[in-house]
N, C-alpha and C positions, 0 to 999 in steps of 0.2 A: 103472511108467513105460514108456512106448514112441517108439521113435524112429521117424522115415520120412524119405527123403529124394527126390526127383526136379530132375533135369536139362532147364535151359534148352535151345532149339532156335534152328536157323536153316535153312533148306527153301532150298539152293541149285538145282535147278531144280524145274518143275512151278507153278509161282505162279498160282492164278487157276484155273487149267485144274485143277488137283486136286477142288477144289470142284466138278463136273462129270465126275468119274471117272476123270481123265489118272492116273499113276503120278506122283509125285513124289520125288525124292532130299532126304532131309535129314540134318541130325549133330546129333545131344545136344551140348551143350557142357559142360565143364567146371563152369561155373559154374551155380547152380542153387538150392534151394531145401530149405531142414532145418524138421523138426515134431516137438515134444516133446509128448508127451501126457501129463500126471500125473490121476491120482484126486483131486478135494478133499472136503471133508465137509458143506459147503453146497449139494448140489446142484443146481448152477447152473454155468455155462458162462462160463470166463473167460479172454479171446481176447488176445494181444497179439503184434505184429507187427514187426521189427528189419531196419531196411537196413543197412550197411555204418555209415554216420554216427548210428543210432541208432534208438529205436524212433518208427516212423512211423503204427503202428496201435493202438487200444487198444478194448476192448467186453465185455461184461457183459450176459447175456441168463440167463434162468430155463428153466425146463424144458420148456415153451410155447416157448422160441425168441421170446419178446416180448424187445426190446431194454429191457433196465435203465439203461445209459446208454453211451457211446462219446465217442469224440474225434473221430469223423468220420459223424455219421448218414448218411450216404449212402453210404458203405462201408458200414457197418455194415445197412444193409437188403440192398444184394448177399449179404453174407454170411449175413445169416437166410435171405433166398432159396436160397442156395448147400445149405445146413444142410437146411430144409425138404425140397429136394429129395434129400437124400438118405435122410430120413427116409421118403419117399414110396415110394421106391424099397428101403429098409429099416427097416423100423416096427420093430426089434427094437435098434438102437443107440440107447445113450444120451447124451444130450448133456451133462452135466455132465463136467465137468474142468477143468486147465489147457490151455491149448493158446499153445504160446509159436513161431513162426515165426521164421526166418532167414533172407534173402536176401542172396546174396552178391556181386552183383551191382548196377548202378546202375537203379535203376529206369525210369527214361529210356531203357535201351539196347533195350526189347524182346525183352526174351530168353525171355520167359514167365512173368512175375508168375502169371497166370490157369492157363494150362494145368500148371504146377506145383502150384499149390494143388488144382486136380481133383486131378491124381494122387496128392497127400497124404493129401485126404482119404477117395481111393478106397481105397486103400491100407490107412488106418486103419479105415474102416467095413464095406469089403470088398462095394461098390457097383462095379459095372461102369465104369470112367472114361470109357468113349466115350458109353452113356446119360447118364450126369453132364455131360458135354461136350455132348452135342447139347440136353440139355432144359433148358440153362442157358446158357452164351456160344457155342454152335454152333460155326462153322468147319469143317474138313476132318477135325481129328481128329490132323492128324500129330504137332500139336505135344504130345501126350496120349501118343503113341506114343514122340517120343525122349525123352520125363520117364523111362520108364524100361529106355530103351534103353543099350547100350553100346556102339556104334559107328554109323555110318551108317546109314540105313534107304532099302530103297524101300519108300514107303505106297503106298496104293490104298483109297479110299473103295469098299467094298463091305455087301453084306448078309448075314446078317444080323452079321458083325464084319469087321474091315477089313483087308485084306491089308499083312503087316508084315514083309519080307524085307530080314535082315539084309548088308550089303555091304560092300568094301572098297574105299578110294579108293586108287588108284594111288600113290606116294611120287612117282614123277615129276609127278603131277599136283598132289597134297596139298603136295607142299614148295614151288609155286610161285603158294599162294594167299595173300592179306592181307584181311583181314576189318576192314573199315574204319568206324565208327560217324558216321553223318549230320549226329548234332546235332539230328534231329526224332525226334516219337514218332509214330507213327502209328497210328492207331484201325484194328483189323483188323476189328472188327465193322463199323465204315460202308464197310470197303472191300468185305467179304465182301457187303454189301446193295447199294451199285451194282456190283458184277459182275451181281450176281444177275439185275440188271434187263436185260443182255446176252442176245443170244441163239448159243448156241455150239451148232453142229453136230459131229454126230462123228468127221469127219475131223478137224477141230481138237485135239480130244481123242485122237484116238489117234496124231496129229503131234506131241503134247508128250510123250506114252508113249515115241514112239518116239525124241525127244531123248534124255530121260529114260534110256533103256534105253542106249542109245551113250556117253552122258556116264558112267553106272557102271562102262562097261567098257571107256573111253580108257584108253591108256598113256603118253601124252605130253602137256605142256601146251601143246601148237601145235594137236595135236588139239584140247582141252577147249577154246580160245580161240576155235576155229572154231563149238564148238558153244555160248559164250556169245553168240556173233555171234547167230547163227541164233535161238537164242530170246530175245533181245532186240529183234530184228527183228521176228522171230514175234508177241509179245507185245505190244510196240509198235502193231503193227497191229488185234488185236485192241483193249485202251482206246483208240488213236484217240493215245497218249501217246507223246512223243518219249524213248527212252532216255537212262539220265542218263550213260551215258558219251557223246552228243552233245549231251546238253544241260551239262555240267558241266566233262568233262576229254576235248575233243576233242585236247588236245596230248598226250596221256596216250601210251604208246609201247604198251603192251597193252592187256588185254581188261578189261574194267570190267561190273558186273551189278548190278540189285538185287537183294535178296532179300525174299522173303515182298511183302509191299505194298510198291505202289512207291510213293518221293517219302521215305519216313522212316526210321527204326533203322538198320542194317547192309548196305554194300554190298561186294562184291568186286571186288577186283584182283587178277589174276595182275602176276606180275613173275618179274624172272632175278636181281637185286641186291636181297634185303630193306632195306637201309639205305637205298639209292637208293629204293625205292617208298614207303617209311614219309617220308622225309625230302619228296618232292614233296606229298603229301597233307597231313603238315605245315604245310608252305609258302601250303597255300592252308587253312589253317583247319581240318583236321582231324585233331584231335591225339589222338585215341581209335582207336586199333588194332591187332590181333593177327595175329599168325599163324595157320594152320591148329592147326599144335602147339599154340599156345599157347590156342587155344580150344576146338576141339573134341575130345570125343573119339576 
């Protein structure tokens, strides 16, 4: 039997611009993702999947990777795809076993269903997770990077692997973040495909670097607030999209951000009173929130 486990993410700045070579700041979180691997005697490959309320996935494939049967055929083709490709990439691992998953997390929130499961099963097969990531649900790569991270990263999409420097957030900064969940999910792959269609020169790109790079190494959260400003502004301008701290909580008394795609999952608020910043959001219907402590690590 073998275990594996990898950590959800959240890429507080760099959004969009990563995808196009900006440096980006993110945190593994807390919450995250477990894989049991046993031997069985049938030779064949049998999958099954557990969210917090119970198991949500189930599937039964032969040694072909031909589906036997599932509780969700369209899951279940991702996941032969998933499987395939890593056979492609290592013709030497076998696919028979158990494989029992755990997410501990709400699924809804965004925190990396997908780039946790790369990491599993890179992990387990001993496949590169960034080739696994790009010839399968693509993206920047980061969220591959804090699965098995343990503290902050700044990423940087490069060749031929990607630059992953470890950091630390300021206590004056990190103690006056709120991690606030939207109530939407958001498709990162249809956001990742209209960016794409954007045309981003590279002063843009090395303008979100260069946030990026100031935001790691503020000391203050009046600092960090100035530089939520600015790349929200920034960013704004770029999609053409109004930020949701003016589209949302223009009474809000600080700095407001989204994170990863915007419009769904997880956004940020600084604040000086946690009680006070949990209790407003609250107020207006958003009852799912953490602290920096309480989510990342």
């Amino acid at each position: 039997m073998a275990n594996f486990e990898a950590s959800g993410k959240l890429m507080l700045f760099g959004e969009y611009l990563v995808l196009c070579g900006s440096k980006s700041l993110a945190v593994p979180t807390v919450f995250g993702q477990k894989m049991m691997v046993e031997p069985n005697d049938n030779g064949q490959l049998h999958w099954s999947a557990y969210e917090p309320n119970g198991q949500w996935f189930s599937c039964r494939m032969d040694q072909s990777l031909a589906i036997q049967e599932s509780s969700d055929h369209l899951v279940a083709e991702k996941l032969q795809n998933l499987l395939t490709e890593v056979r492609k990439q290592r013709n030497t691992v076998s696919m028979s076993g158990t494989f029992t998953l755990s997410v501990d997390f709400d699924l809804s929130w965004g925190l990396g269903s997908s780039s946790t499961l790369i990491s599993l099963l890179s992990q387990w097969s001993g496949v590169d997770p960034f080739e696994l990531s790009d010839s399968t649900f693509g993206g920047s790569g980061y969220d591959v990077a804090c699965a098995t991270a343990s503290q902050p990263i700044l990423f940087q999409r490069s060749k031929p692997s990607p630059i992953v420097e470890p950091v630390s957030l300021s206590p004056n900064v990190a103690d006056h973040i709120l991690f606030v969940f939207s109530g939407q999910k958001q498709s990162s792959a249809n956001e990742v495909q209209k960016f794409n269609r954007r045309n981003i020169d590279q002063t843009e790109v090395d303008r979100m670097s260069d946030l990026v790079d100031a935001t790691s190494m503020c000391d203050s959260i009046e600092t960090f607030e100035r530089l939520v400003k600015d790349s929200e502004q920034f960013v704004s301008r770029i999609l053409g999209r109004e930020p949701i701290g003016q589209q949302r909580f223009g009474d809000y008394q600080y700095a407001v951000k989204s994170l990863g795609a915007w419009g769904g999952d997880f956004f940020l608020a600084t604040f000086r009173d946690l009680n006070t910043a949990k209790s407003y959001f609250i107020d207006r219907g958003y009852t799912t929130s953490f602290s920096y402590g309480e989510l990342a690590k």
